[in-house]
N, C-alpha and C positions, 0 to 999 in steps of 0.2 A: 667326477660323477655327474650325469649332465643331467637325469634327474632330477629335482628340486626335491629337497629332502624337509617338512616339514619343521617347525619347532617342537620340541618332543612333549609339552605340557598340550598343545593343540593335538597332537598327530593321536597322543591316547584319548586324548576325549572323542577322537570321531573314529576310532578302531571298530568300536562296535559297530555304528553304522554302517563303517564301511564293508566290515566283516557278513553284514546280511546283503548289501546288494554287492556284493563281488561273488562268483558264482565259484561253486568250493566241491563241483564234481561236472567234468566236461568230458562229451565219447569222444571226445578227440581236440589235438593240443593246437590251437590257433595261436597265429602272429598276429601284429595289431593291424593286419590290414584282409584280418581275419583267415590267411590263405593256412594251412594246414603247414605245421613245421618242419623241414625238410634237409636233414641236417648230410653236406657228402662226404666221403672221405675222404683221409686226409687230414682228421682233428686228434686226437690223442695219440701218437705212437702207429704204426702200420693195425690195419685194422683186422679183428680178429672176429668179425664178424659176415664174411663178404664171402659169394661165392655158392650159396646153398639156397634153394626156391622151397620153403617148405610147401606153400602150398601145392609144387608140383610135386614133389617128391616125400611129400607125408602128409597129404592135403588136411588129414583131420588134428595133427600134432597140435598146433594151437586151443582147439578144440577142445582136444583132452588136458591141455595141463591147467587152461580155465575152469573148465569144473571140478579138479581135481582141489583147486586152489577155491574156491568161493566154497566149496564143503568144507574145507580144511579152517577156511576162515572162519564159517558161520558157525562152527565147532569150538571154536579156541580163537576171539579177536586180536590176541597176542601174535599167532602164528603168521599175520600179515607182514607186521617188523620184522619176522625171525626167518622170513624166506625173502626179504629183501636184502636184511645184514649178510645173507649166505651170499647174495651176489657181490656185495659189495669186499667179502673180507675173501673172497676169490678171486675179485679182479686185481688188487689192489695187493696181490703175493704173484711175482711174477708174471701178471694179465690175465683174461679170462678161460679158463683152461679149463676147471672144475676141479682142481690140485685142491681144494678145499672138502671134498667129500671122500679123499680115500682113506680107508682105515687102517691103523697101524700093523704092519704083520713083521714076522720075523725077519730080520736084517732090514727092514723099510719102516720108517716112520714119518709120518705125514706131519700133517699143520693141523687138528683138530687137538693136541696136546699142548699147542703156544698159548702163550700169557691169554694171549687177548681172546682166544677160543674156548678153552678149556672151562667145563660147567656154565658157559655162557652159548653158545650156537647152538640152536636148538631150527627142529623141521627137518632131519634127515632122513625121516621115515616118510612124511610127505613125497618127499623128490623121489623116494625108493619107489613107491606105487605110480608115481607119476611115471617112471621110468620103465617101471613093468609092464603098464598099459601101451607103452608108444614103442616095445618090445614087441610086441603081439600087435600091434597095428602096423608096425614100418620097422623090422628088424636094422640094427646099428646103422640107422640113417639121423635120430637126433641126439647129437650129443648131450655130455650131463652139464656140461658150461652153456649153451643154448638153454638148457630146459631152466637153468638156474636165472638163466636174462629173463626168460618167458614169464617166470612164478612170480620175479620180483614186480614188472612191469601188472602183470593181474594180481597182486596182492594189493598193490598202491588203489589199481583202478577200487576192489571188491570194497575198501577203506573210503571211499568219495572221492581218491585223487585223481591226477589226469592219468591219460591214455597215451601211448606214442606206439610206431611202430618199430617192431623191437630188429633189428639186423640179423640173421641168422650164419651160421654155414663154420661157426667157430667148431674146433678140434678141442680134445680132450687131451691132457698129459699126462704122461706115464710116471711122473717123477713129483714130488711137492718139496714144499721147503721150510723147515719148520723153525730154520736161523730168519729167512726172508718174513715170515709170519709174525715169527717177536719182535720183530725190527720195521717194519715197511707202515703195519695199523698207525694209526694214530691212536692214543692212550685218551680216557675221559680225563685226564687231570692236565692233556697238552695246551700251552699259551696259544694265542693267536701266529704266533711266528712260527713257531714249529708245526702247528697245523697246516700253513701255507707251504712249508716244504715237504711236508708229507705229499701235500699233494703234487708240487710242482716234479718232486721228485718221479711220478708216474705218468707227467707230462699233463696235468691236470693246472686250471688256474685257481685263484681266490675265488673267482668270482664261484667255482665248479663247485671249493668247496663251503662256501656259504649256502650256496642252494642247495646244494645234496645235506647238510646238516640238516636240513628241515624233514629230513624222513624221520628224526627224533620227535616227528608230530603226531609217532603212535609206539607205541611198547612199555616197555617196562626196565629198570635197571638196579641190581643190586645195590644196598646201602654201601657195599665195598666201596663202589665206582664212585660215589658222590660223598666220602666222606670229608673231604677237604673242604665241600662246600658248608658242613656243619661246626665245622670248626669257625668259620666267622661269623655265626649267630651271632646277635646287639653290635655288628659292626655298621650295619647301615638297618636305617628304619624300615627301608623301602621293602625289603627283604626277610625282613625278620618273623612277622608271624607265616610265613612259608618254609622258612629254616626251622623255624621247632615244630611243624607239624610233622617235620621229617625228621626229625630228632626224637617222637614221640612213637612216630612209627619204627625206627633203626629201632632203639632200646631195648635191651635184651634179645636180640637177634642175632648177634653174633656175626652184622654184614649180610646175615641172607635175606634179609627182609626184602620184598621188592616194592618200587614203586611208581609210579605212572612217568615216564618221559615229557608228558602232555598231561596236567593235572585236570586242566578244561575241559579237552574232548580227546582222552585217551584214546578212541579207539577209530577217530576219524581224520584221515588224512587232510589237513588244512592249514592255513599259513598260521596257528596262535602260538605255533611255537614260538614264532618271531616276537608276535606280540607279547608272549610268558617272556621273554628276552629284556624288553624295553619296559617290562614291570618291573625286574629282579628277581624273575620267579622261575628261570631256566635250570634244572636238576643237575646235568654235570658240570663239572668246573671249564669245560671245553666247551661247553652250548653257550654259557652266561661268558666268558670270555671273549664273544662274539661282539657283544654290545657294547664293548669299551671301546673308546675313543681312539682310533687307528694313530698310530706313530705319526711323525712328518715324515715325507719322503717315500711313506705309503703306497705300493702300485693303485691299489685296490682299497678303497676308504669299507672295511669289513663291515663297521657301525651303519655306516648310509645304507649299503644294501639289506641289513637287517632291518633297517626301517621303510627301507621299499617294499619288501617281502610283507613286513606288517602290514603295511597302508592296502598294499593291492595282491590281491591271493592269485588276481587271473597271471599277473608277472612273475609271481611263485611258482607257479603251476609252468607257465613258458620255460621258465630258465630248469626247474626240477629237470623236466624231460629233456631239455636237450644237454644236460649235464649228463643225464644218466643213459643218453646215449653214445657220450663222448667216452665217459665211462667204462660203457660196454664195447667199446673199439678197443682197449689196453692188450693187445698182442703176445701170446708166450711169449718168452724168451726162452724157450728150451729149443726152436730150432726142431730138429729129429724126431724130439722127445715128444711132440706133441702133434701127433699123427695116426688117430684112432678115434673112432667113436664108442666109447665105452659101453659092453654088454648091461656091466653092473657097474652105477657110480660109485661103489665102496673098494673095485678092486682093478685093476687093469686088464684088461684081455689078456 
């Protein structure tokens, strides 16, 4: 890590500080030599974003799934996390396709029935009018994997995060996978080791998914998801009175309770996840996992770049977006199967 990674008794005394002059909502994602970030293909797997001009060929599509998404949000702050996890839990099941929005029918059954989906993905009605309007503007020119990059990319900005430009021109699949869905997520209770093969496994690095964890800087999660971490309430001090405030909140809910991912600024996109990290104060057992002290032999020191991420939000903000355009390159692998752009993202042509 060539970074110099603070003492961590210093690094939290000047967080605050640092957190007011690092700038924690930018129109656009700069490098440090300020030029605009520009990421080519060729990084995650064949790219499944290349080949399609919206602005030639549906010049207002952007247009429309922006206001579509800043209503949606300024309606429901939650709904910003819940149309970014949709990109994310469709890139990350056989590539970005939209295999994530079709609904179950007879003899076919999709991925919105898998562990990690089911009563948990929510905003499908969102994309449904997003998709109707750009229906009636530019008949099956955008697909519902594009509109799902698009939503997630303006839900982050409508939240204070950065901006990037999003690649267009991906195809929709006729097929989903609802073995690849139980199997490919990452779980909230996964260690730091299996987190990293989850992702490596879709051609993603450590580094992709330390900084894409940080989109856990707005939503909400089931008491279900984070019950492990209530289990070791009085194990450590650091932690403790944030453990029973969420033990007070769980009780008698039966799991459904929900509660802030970002207890600080739940509903704005900013680096305190990190810093909620290097408190003891991160909600799933997969966030706060992050912060432990990386193995030897280590590619990628996970702990250090958590406390990069803390110390400097503009470096957050760099690596989020070009993670989550790397992200957004993860290629069908159906081949054939995905070679349409879908009327309705709930059914196939």
């Amino acid at each position: 890590m060539e970074r110099a990674i603070m003492a961590l008794p210093l690094l939290l005394a000047t967080l605050a500080a640092s957190a007011v002059a690092s700038p924690v909502n930018k129109s656009c994602v700069t490098g440090s030599a300020g030029a605009s970030v520009s990421i080519g293909y060729g990084g995650a797997g064949a790219s499944a974003g290349a080949g399609v001009s919206l602005g030639a060929d549906c010049p207002r599509a952007e247009e429309i799934v922006r206001a579509a998404v800043e209503q949606a949000v300024a309606a429901d702050p939650r709904m910003a996390a819940s149309l970014l996890r949709l990109h994310f839990h469709d890139c990350f099941v056989n590539g970005c396709d939209g295999s994530v929005l079709l609904d179950d029918k007879p003899f076919f059954v999709g991925e919105k029935t898998a562990g990690p989906n089911i009563n948990s993905l929510r905003g499908f009605e969102v994309i449904d009018a997003i998709k109707a309007e750009l229906e009636q503007e530019c008949p099956e020119t955008v697909s519902c994997a594009d509109v799902l990059a698009i939503a997630a990319r303006d839900s982050v900005v409508a939240s204070g995060g950065p901006s990037w430009e999003v690649e267009t021109g991906r195809k929709d699949s006729r097929t989903a996978s609802l073995q690849a869905a139980n199997s490919n997520l990452p779980a909230p209770t996964s260690g730091v080791a299996t987190l990293v093969q989850k992702f490596t496994n879709v051609g993603l690095t450590a580094k992709d998914m330390v900084a894409l964890s940080g989109a856990h800087t707005i939503g909400k999660a089931r008491c279900t998801t984070f019950s492990a971490r209530l289990a070791s309430v009085g194990e450590s001090a650091k932690d403790t009175g944030f453990l029973q405030s969420l033990q007070q909140l769980c009780a008698g809910s039966a799991g459904s309770a929900l509660a802030h991912l970002d207890l600080a600024t739940p509903a704005t996109f900013d680096n305190q996840y990190y810093i909620n990290l290097l408190s003891g104060d991160g909600l799933l057992p997969s966030d706060q996992a992050l912060a432990a002290p990386s193995g030897s032999g280590a590619e990628v020191d996970v702990a250090a770049l958590v406390a990069d991420y803390a110390f400097d939000a503009a470096l957050f903000f760099d690596d989020f977006a070009a993670s989550m355009l790397r992200m957004g390159r993860l290629a069908p692998v159906g081949g054939r199967d995905a070679v349409e752009v879908r009327r309705n993202c709930r059914v196939v042509n």
